[in-house]
TORKOL-4160 file (C-alpha; in steps of 0.2 Angstrom, whole numbers, padded with zeros to 4 digits, m for minus):
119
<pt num="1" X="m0034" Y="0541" Z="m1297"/>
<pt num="2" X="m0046" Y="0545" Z="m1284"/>
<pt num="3" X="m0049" Y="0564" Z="m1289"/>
<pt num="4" X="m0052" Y="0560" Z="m1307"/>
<pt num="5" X="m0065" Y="0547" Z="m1302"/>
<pt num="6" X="m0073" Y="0557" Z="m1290"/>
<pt num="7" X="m0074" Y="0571" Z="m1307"/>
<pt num="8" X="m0079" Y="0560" Z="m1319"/>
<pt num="9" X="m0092" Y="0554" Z="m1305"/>
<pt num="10" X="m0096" Y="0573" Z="m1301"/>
<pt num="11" X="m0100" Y="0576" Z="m1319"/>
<pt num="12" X="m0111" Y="0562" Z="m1321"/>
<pt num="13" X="m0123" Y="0569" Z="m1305"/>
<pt num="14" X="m0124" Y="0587" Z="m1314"/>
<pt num="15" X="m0130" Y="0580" Z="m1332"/>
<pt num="16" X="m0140" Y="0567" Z="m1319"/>
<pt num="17" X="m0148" Y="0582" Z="m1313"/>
<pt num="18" X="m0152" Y="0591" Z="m1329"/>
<pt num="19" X="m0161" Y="0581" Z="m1333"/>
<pt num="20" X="m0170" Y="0577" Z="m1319"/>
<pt num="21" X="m0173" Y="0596" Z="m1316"/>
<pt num="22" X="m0180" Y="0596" Z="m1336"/>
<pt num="23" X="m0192" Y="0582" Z="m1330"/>
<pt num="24" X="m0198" Y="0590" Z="m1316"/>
<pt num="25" X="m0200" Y="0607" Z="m1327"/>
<pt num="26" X="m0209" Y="0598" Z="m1337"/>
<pt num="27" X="m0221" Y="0589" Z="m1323"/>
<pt num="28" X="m0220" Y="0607" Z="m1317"/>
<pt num="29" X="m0235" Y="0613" Z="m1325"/>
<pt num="30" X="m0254" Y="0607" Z="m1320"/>
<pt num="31" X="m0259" Y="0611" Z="m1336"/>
<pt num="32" X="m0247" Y="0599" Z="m1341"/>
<pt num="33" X="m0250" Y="0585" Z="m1329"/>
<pt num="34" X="m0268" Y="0587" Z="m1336"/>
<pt num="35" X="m0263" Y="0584" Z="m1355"/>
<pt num="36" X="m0253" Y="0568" Z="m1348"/>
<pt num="37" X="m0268" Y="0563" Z="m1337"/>
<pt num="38" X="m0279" Y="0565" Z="m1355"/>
<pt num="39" X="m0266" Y="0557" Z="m1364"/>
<pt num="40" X="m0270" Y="0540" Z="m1351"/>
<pt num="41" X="m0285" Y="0539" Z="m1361"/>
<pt num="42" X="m0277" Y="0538" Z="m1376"/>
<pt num="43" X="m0271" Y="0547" Z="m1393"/>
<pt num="44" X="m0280" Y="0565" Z="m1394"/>
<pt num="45" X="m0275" Y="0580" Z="m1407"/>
<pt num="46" X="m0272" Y="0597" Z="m1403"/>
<pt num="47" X="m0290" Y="0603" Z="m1406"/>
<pt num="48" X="m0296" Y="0588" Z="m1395"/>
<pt num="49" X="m0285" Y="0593" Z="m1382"/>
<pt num="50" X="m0292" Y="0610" Z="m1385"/>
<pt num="51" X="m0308" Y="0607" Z="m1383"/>
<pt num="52" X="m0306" Y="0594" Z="m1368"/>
<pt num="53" X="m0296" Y="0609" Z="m1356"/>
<pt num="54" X="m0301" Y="0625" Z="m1363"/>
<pt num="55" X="m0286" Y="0631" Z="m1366"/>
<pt num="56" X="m0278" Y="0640" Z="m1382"/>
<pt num="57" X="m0270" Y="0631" Z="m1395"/>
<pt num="58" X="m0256" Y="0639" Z="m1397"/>
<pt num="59" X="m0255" Y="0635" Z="m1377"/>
<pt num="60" X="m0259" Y="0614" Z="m1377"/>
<pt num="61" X="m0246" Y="0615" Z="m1392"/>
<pt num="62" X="m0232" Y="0625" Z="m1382"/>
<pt num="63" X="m0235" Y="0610" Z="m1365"/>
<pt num="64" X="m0233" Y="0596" Z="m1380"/>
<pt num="65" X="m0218" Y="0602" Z="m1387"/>
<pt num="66" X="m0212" Y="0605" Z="m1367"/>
<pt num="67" X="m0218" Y="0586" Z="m1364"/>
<pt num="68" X="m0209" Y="0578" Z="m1381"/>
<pt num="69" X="m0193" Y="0588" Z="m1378"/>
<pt num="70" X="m0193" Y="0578" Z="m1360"/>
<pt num="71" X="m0196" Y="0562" Z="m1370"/>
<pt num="72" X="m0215" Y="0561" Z="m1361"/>
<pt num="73" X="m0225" Y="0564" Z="m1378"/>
<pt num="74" X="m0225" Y="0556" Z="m1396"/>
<pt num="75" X="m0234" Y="0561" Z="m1411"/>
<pt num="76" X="m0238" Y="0552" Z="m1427"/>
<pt num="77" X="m0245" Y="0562" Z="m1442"/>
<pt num="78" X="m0262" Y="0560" Z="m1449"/>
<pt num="79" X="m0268" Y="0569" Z="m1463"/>
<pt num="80" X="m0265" Y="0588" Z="m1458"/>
<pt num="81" X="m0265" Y="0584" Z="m1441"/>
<pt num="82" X="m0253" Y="0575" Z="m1428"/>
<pt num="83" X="m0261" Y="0562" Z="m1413"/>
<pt num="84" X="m0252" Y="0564" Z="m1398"/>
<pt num="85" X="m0249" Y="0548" Z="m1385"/>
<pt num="86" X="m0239" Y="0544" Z="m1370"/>
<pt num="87" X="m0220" Y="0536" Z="m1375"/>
<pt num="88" X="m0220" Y="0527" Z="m1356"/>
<pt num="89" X="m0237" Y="0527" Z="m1351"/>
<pt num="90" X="m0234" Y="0513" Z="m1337"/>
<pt num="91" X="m0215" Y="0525" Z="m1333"/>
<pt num="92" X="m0226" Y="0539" Z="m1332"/>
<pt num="93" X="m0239" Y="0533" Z="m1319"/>
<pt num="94" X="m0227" Y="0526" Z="m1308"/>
<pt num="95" X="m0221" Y="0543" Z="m1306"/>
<pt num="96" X="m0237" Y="0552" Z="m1303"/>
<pt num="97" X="m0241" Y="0536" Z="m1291"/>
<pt num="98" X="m0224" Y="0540" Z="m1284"/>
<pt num="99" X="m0227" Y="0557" Z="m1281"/>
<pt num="100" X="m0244" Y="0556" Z="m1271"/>
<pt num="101" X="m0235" Y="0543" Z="m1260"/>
<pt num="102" X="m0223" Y="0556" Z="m1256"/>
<pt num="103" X="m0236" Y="0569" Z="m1255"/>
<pt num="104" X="m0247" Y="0560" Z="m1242"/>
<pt num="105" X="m0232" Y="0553" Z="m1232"/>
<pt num="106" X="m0227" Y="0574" Z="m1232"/>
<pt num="107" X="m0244" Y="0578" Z="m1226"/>
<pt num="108" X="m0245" Y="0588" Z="m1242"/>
<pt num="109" X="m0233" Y="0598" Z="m1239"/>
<pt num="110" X="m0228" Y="0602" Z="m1256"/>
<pt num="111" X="m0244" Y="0606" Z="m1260"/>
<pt num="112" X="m0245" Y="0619" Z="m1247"/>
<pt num="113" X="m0230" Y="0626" Z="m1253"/>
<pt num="114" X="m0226" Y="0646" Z="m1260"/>
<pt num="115" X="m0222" Y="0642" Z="m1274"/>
<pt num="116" X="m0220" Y="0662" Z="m1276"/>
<pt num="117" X="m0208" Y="0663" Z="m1261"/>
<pt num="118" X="m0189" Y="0664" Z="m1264"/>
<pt num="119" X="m0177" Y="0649" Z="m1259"/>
């Protein structure tokens, strides 16, 4: 009985970890975090994203597909165009609040990280 709890148990952590991993992928990407930090302000469309980054459109449409496959990003048709919002803004900020707590308690460690180097 033990065994098949601690398997059951054990596949629970891996799919626990997908998708923590996927989050994290997701949060990954400053560009990214920037569309999220936008998105604080409220709705924006593609071109309005666009315009506030600099970045391509194809690009700022490739990180929101990337943030509404993680369940960060909802959109909402109007007209010909889609406005993008947060799903969990108030989730969302306590994460990123998390993650500069961890970053100062780490001396920014992380930050001064290779990100190039392998592990």
């Amino acid at each position: 009985m033990y065994h098949r709890y601690m398997t059951m148990k054990a596949a629970a952590t891996a799919e626990t970890n997908e998708g923590v991993t996927a989050l994290f992928h997701a949060l990954s990407d400053p560009s990214r975090l920037t569309i999220l930090r936008h998105l604080f302000l409220g709705e924006h469309r593609v071109v309005d994203l666009v315009a506030h980054l600099g970045l391509a459109q194809s690009t700022v449409s490739q990180h929101l597909a990337c943030l509404r496959d993680c369940g960060l990003v909802t959109s909402r048709p109007v007209g010909r165009s889609s406005m993008f919002s947060l799903t969990q803004p108030d989730l969302v900020a306590a994460l990123l609040a998390r993650a500069e707590l961890i970053l100062a308690a780490t001396g920014d460690a992380a930050a001064a990280h290779d990100m190039s180097a392998s592990h």
